[in-house]
C-alpha positions in Angstrom: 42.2 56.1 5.1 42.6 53.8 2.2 44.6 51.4 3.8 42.8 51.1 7.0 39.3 50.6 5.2 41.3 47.8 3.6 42.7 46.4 6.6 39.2 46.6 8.6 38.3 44.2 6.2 40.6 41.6 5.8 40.3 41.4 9.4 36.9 41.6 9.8 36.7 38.7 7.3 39.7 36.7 9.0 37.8 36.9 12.5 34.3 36.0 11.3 35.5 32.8 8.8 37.6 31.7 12.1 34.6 32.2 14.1 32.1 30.3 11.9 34.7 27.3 11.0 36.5 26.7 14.0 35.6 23.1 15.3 35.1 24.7 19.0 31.5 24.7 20.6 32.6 27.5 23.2 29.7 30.1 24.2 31.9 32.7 22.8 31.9 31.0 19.7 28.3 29.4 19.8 27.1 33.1 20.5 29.4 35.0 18.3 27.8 32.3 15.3 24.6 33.2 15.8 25.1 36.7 15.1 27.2 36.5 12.0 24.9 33.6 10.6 22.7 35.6 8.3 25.9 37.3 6.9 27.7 33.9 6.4 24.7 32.5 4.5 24.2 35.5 2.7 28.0 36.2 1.3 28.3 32.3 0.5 30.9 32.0 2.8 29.1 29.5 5.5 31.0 26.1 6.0 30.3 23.3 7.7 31.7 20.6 9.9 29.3 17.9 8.3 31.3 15.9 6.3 33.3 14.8 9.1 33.0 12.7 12.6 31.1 12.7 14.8 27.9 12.6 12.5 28.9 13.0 9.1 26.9 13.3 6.4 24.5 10.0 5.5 22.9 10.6 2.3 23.6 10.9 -1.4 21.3 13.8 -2.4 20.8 15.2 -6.3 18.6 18.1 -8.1 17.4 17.6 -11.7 14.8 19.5 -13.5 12.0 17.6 -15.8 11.4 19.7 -18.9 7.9 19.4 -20.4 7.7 20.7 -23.3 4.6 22.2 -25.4 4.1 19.1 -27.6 4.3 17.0 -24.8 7.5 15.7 -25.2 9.5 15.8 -21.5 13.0 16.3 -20.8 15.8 15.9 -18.0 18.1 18.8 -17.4 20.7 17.7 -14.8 22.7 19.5 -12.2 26.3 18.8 -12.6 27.7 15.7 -10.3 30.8 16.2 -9.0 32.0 12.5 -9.3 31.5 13.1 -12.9 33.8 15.6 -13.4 37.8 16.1 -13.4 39.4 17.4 -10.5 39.6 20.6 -12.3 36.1 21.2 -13.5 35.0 19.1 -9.8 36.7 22.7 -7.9 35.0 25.3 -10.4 31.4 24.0 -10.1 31.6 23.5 -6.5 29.8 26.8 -6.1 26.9 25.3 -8.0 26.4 22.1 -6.5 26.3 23.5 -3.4 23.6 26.3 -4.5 21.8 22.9 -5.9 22.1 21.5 -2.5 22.2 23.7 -0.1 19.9 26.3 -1.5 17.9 24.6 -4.0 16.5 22.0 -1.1 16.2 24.0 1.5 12.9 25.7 2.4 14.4 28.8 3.8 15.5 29.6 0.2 12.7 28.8 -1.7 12.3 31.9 -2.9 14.9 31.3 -5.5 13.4 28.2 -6.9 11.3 30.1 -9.4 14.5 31.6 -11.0 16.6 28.6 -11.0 13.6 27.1 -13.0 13.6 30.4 -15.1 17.1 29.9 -15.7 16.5 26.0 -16.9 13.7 26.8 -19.2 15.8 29.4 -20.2 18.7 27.0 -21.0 16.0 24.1 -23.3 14.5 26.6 -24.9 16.5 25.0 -28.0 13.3 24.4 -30.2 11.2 27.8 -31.9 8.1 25.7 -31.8 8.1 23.4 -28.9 9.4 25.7 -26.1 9.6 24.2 -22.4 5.7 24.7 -20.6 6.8 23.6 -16.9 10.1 22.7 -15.1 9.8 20.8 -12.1 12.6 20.6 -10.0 13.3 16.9 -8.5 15.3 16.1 -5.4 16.4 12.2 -5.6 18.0 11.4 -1.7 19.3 7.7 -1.0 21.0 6.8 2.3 24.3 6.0 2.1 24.8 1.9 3.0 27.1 1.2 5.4 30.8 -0.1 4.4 29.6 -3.8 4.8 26.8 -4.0 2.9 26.5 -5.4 -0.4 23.6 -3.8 -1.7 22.8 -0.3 -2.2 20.3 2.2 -0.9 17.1 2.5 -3.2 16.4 6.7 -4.3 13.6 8.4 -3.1 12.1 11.1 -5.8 10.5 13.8 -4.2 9.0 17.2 -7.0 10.3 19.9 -4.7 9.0 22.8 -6.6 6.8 23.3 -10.1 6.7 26.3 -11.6 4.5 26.8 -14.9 6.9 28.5 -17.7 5.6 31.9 -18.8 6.4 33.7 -22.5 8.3 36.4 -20.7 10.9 33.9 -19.0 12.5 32.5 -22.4 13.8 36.0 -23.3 
């Protein structure tokens, strides 16, 4: 019984991730995506075709989170860049940036916005008395310039969500 709960599934899991990544736009496979979206998006295993042709992706798009602080004094907390990173540490916060993306700067998961700023506060919450008051979390989006152009894109700063610290979320 053992084994076949096992095998159910790997299979199962095989089936859907083939389903959800092949680049086919069949009914079968249109339809069969629908159904196993909300599971996809939910287990973190959702991919997407984006990155490549025929529309690829054509902005540059990062989080960061201004820390004010009691006194009045404000701070940056930033989500980690790939590009910034070795190839090593780039594959092991993947997970992360894409929660920052994906998640973060989508409104049908704004619900965890008040807990990723919980978790900042949490995180410059370095100084007994001048703990963090608000954390705002900032998307910056720039489009990306095409290969001939010599100048790039300008940032646009949009506050995607405030949330007003309380003395409960720094414990």
């Amino acid at each position: 019984m053992k084994r076949i709960a096992i095998n159910t599934f790997l299979v199962f899991h095989l089936v859907v991730i083939l389903c959800w990544a092949v680049p086919v736009n069949s009914r079968l496979v249109t339809g069969t995506r629908v159904i196993i979206a909300p599971y996809m998006m939910w287990s973190g295993l959702a991919q997407g075709w984006n990155l490549f042709a025929p529309n690829p992706l054509s902005l540059n798009t990062r989080v960061e989170a201004e820390i004010t602080y009691r006194k009045g004094d404000t701070g940056i907390w930033k989500f980690p860049l790939p590009q910034t990173l070795g190839y090593a540490k780039r594959y092991m916060i993947e997970r992360q940036h894409k929660f920052s993306f994906d998640s973060l700067l989508n409104d049908r998961f704004e619900i965890l916005r008040p807990d990723a700023a919980r978790y900042i506060a949490r995180l410059n919450n370095t100084k007994p008395d001048d703990p963090p008051v608000s954390v705002a979390l900032v998307s910056y989006r720039s489009q990306i310039a095409p290969p001939n152009s010599r100048e790039p894109e300008p940032w646009t700063r949009k506050v995607v969500y405030t949330y007003s610290v309380q003395a409960g979320d720094l414990k």
